[in-house]
Structure formats: structure tokens, C-alpha cells
C-alpha positions as CSV (number, residue, x, y, z in Angstrom):
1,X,15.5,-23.9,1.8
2,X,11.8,-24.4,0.4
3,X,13.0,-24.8,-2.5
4,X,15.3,-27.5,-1.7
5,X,12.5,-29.5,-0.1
6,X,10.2,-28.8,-2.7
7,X,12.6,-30.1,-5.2
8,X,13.2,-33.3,-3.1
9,X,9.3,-34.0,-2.8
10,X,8.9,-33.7,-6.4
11,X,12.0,-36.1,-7.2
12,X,10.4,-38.5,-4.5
13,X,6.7,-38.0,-5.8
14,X,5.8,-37.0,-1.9
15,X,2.7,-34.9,-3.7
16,X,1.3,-34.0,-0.4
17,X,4.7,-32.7,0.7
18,X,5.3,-30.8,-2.9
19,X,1.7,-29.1,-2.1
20,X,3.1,-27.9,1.1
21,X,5.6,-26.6,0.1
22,X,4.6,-24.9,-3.0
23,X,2.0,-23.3,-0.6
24,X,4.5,-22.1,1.9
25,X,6.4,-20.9,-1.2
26,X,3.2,-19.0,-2.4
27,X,2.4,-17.4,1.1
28,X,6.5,-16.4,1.1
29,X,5.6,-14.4,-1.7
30,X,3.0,-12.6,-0.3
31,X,5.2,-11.7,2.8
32,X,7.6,-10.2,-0.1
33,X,5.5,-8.0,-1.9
34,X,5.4,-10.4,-5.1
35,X,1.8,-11.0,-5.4
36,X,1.7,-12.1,-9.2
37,X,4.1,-15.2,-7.7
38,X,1.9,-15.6,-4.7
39,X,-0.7,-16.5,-6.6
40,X,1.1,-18.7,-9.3
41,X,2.7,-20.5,-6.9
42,X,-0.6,-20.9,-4.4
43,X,-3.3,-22.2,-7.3
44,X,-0.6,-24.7,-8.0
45,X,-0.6,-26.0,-4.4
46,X,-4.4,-26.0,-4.5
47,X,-4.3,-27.5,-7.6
48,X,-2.0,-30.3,-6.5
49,X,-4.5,-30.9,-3.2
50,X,-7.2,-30.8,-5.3
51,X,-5.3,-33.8,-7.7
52,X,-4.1,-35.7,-4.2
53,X,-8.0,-35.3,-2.7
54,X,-6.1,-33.7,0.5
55,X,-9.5,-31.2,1.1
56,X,-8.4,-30.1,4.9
57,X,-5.1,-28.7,3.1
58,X,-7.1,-26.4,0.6
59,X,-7.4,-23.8,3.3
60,X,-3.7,-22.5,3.3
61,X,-3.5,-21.8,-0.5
62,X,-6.9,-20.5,-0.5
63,X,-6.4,-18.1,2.1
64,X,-2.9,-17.2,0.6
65,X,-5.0,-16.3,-2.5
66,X,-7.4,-13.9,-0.6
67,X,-4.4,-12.3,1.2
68,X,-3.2,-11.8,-2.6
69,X,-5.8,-10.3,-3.4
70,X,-6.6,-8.4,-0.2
71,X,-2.7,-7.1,-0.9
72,X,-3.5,-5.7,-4.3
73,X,-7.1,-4.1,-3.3
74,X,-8.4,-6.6,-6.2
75,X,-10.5,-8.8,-6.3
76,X,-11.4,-11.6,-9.2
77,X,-13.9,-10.8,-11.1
78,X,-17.2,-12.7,-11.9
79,X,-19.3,-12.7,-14.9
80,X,-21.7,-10.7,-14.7
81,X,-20.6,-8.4,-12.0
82,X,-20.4,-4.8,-12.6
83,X,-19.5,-3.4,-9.7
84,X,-16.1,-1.6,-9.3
85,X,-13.6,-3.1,-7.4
């Protein structure tokens, strides 16, 4: 189904819509167990809300991307850091 509306907002070039979706798609994955998807599919919603300046919507795929990580007991690392994660 989220597919299906995802591909409908791209063909229409709804961008806010696509985000959406491709966030809900990303947070989907996270509920499955597929964190390596999760997090492909949530920096591409962020990325899109980033392009489409829709700030109050970078919370979901942010958060999406902390529960990714919070799922895998990892954390991104910064240069510089040498602490072990």
C-alpha cells in the first residue's frame, strides 16, 4: 500500500507526500527488523524535506534514524571520538 502511494506521489511530483511516505516506509522497516533499509529509506525522506524546506517534517525520519540506531546498539560515529560504542 505505501508503496503504491509512494509511487503515485512521485509520478505526480507531490514531494511533500513522497517524503511521507518514504518516511513511513523507513519507520516500517524498523518495525521489521530491517534496519539497513530503515535507514536508506529514512535519510531519503529527510533528504527530500530538507530539498522541499518542510523543517516541522524532519522529526519523523530523524527519530526513525535514532530508533535505527537505538535497534542495532550503534551509534554513528564522529571524528574524533574514541569512545566505544
Amino acid at each position: 500500500m505505501q508503496e503504491q502511494a509512494l509511487n503515485s506521489f512521485q509520478k505526480s511530483g507531490e514531494r511533500r507526500g513522497e517524503a511521507v511516505t518514504v518516511g513511513n516506509l523507513g519507520n516500517l522497516m524498523v518495525e521489521l527488523g530491517d534496519p539497513e533499509n530503515a535507514r536508506k529509506y529514512c535519510e531519503q525522506a529527510l533528504s527530500i524535506m530538507r530539498d522541499i524546506s518542510y523543517h516541522s517534517g524532519e522529526s519523523y525520519p530523524t527519530n526513525c534514524l535514532g530508533t535505527r540506531c537505538f535497534c542495532k546498539r550503534t551509534l554513528p560515529a564522529r571524528a574524533g571520538d574514541t569512545r566505544r560504542r
